[in-house]
Residue frames as qw, qx, qy, qz and C-alpha x, y, z in Angstrom:
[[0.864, 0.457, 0.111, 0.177, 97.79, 67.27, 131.42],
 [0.449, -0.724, 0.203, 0.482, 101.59, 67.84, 131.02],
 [0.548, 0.803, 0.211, 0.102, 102.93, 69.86, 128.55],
 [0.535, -0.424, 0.186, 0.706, 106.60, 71.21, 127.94],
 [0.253, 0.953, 0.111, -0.121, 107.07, 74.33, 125.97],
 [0.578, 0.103, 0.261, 0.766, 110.18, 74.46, 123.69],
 [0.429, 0.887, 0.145, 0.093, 111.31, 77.65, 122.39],
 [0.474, -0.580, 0.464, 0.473, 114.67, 79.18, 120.90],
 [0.683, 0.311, 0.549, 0.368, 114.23, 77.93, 117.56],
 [0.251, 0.804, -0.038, -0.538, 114.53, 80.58, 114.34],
 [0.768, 0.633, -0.044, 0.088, 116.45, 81.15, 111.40],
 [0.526, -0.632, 0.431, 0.373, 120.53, 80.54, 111.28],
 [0.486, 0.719, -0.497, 0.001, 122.97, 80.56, 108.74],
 [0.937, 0.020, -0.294, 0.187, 125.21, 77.38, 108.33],
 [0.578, 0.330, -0.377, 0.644, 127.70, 77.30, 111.02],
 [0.212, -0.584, 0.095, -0.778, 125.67, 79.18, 113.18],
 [0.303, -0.005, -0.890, 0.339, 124.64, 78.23, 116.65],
 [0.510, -0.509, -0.159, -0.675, 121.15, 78.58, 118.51],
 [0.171, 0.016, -0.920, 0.352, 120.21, 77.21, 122.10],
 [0.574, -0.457, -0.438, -0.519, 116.46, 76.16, 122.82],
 [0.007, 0.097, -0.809, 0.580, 114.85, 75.60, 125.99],
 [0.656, -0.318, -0.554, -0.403, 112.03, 73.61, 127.60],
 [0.186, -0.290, 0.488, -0.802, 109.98, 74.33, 130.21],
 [0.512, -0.227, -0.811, -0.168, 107.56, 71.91, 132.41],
 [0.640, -0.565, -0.266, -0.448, 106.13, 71.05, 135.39],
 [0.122, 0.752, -0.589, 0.271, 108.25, 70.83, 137.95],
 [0.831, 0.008, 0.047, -0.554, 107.42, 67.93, 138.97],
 [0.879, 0.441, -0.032, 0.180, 108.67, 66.19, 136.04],
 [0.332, 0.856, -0.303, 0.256, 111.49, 68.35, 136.02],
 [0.158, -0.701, 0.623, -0.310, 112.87, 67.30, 139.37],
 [0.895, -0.142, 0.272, -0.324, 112.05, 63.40, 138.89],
 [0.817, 0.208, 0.517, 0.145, 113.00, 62.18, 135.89],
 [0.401, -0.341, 0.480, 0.702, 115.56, 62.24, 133.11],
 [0.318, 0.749, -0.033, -0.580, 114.80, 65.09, 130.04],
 [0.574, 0.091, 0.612, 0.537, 115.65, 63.87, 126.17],
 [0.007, 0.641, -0.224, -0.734, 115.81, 65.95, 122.83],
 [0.605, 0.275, 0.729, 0.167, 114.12, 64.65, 120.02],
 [0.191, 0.411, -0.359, -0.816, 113.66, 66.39, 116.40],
 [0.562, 0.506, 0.653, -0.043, 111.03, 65.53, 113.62],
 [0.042, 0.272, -0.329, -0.903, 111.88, 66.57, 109.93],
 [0.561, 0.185, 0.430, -0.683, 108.63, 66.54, 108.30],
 [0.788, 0.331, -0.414, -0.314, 107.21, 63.39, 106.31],
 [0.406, 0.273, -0.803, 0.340, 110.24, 61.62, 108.65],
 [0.723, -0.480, -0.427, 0.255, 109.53, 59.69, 112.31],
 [0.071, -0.895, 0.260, -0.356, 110.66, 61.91, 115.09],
 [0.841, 0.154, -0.405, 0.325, 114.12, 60.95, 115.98],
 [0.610, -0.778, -0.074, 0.135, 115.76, 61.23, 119.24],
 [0.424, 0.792, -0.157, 0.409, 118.67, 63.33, 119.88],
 [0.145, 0.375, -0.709, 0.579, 120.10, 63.80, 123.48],
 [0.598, -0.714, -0.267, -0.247, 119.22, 63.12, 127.19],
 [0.270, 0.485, -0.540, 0.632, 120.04, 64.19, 130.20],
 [0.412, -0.455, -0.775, 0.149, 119.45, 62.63, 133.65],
 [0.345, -0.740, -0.577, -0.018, 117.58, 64.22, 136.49],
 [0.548, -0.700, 0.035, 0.457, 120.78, 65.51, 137.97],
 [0.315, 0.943, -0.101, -0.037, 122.03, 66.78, 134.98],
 [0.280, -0.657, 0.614, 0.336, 125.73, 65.36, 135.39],
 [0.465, -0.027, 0.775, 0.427, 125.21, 62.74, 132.71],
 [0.561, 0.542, -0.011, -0.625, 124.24, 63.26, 129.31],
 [0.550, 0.086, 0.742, 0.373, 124.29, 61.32, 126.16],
 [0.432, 0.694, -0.042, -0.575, 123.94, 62.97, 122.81],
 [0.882, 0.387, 0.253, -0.092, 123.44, 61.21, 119.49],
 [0.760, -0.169, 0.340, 0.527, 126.79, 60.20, 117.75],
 [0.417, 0.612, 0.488, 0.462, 125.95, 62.09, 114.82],
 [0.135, 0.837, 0.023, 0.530, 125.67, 65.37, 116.20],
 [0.756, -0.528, -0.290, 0.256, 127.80, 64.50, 119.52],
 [0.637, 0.047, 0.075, 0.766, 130.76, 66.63, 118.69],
 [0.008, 0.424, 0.336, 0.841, 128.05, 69.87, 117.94],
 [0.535, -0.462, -0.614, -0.351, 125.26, 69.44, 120.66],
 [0.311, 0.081, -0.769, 0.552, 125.08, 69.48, 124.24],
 [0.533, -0.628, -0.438, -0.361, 121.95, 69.49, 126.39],
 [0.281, 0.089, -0.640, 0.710, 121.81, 70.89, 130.22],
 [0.393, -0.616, -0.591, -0.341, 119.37, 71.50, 132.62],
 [0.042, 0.166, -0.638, 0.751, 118.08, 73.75, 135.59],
 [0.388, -0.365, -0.846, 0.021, 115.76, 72.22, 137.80],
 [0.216, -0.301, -0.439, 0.819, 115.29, 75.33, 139.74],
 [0.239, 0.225, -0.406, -0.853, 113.91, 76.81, 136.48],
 [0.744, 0.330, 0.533, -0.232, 112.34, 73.72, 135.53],
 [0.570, 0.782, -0.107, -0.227, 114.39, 74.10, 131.99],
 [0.692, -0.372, 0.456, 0.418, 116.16, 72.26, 129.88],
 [0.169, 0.803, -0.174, -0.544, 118.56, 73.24, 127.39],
 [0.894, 0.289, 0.334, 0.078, 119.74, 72.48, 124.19],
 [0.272, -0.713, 0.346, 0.546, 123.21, 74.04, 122.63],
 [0.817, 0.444, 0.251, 0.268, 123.69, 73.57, 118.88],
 [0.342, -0.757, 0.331, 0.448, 126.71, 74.69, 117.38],
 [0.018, 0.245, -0.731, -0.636, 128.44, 74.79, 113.92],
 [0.581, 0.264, 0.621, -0.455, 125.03, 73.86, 112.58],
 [0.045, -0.104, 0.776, 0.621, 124.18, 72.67, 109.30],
 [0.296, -0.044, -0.294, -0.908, 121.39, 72.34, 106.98],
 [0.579, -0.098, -0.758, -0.283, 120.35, 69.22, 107.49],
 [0.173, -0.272, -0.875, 0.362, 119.25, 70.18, 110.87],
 [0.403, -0.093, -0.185, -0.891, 116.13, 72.02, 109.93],
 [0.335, -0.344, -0.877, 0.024, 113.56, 70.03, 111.95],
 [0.435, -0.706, -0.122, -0.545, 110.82, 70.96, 114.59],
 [0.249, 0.185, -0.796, 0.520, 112.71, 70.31, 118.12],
 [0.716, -0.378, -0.471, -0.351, 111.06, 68.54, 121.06],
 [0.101, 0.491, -0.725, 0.472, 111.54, 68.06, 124.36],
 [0.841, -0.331, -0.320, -0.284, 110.06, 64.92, 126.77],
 [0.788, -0.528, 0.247, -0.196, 110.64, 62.97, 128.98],
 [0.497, 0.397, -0.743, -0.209, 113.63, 60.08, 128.01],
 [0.191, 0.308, 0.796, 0.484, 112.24, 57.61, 127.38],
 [0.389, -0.173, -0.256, -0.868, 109.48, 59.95, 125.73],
 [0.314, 0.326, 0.786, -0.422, 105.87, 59.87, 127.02],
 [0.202, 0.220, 0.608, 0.736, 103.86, 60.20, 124.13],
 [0.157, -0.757, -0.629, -0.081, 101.30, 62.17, 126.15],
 [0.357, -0.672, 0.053, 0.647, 103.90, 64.98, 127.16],
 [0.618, 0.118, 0.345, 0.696, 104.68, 65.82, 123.46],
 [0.087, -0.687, -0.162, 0.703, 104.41, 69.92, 123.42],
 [0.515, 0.803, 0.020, -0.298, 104.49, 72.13, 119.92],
 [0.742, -0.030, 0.229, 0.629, 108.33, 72.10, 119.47],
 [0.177, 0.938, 0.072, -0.288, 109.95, 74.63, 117.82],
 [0.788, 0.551, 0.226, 0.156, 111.09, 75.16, 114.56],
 [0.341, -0.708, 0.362, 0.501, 114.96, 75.57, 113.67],
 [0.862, 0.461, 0.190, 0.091, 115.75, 76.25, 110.40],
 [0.656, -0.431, 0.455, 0.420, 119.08, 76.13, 109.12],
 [0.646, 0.563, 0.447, 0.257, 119.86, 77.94, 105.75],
 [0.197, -0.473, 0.077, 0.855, 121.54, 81.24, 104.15]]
């Protein structure tokens, strides 16, 4: 069964900046293209970046496009996530999957909360 393992998350103050990472199978890692999804709770889990296989493209959600960036090492098996200037309203549980998601890959996440 494949499982990815987020972790990085904590507590920040607004403005602050954390960077998560997810680990896999390597497999996966060296096939196919990696995505960033968040779930606040009660809400659908919404999708946030991806990055292909090779790691030169990415694509990160308009909203937080300017704050975000996602990268990956394949040697590691790990991909990253960069937040920056953060705000409150990204308190969510982060995710990491395939992109498009497999909904059989979907791992604990880990929980960033955003607050002072």
């Amino acid at each position: 069964q494949v499982q990815f393992v987020e972790s990085g998350g904590g507590l920040v103050q607004p403005g602050g900046s954390l960077k998560l990472s997810c680990t896999g199978p390597e497999n996966i890692f060296k096939r196919f293209d990696m995505g960033w999804y968040r779930q606040v709770p009660g809400s659908e889990r919404d999708f946030l970046a991806s990055i292909a296989w090779h790691g030169t493209t990415t694509f990160i959600r308009e909203s937080v496009r300017d704050r975000f960036n996602s990268s990956r090492d394949n040697a590691k098996n790990t991909v990253y996530l960069q937040m920056d200037s953060l705000k409150s309203e990204a308190t969510a549980i982060y995710y990491c999957n395939k992109y498009p998601a497999n909904t059989d890959y979907w791992g604990q996440g880990t929980q960033v909360t955003v607050s002072s």
